[in-house]
C-alpha positions, 0 to 999 in steps of 0.5 A: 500500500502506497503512502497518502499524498500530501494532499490525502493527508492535509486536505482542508489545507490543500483546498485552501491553498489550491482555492487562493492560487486559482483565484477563488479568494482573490480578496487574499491576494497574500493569502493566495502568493503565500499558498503559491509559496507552500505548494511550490515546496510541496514537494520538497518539504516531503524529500526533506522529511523523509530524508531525516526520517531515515537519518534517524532509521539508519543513525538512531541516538538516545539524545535530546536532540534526535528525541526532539527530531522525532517528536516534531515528525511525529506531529508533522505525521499527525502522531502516526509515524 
């Protein structure tokens, strides 16, 4: 089973930020340029995140800064990773 799209995963926020960038809520038109920003690193953010996720699979320390690293993947990943 294939892991959920950003999208599947954050749909309110995908809505919004699709909705600004096509004009729905042009009365944001900041709004809309700092959606523009989020869905153009979509995909770069994820690489990231999963770039660290396995740092820490391959590198795993007992340390407060691993242990700070995974607790703020854990709420990127809603508590499910």
């Amino acid at each position: 089973m294939s892991k959920p799209t950003l999208e599947e995963r954050y749909p309110n926020i995908a809505a919004l930020a699709k909705g600004c960038v096509s004009g729905s809520f042009s009365e944001w038109p900041q709004l809309a340029v700092e959606a523009r920003i989020v869905l153009d690193r979509l995909d770069a953010i994820a690489e990231l995140v999963r770039s660290i996720q396995e740092v820490i699979r391959i590198s795993d320390r007992k340390h407060d800064a691993w242990d700070a690293t995974k607790a703020a993947l854990d709420k990127l990943n809603g508590g499910k990773s």
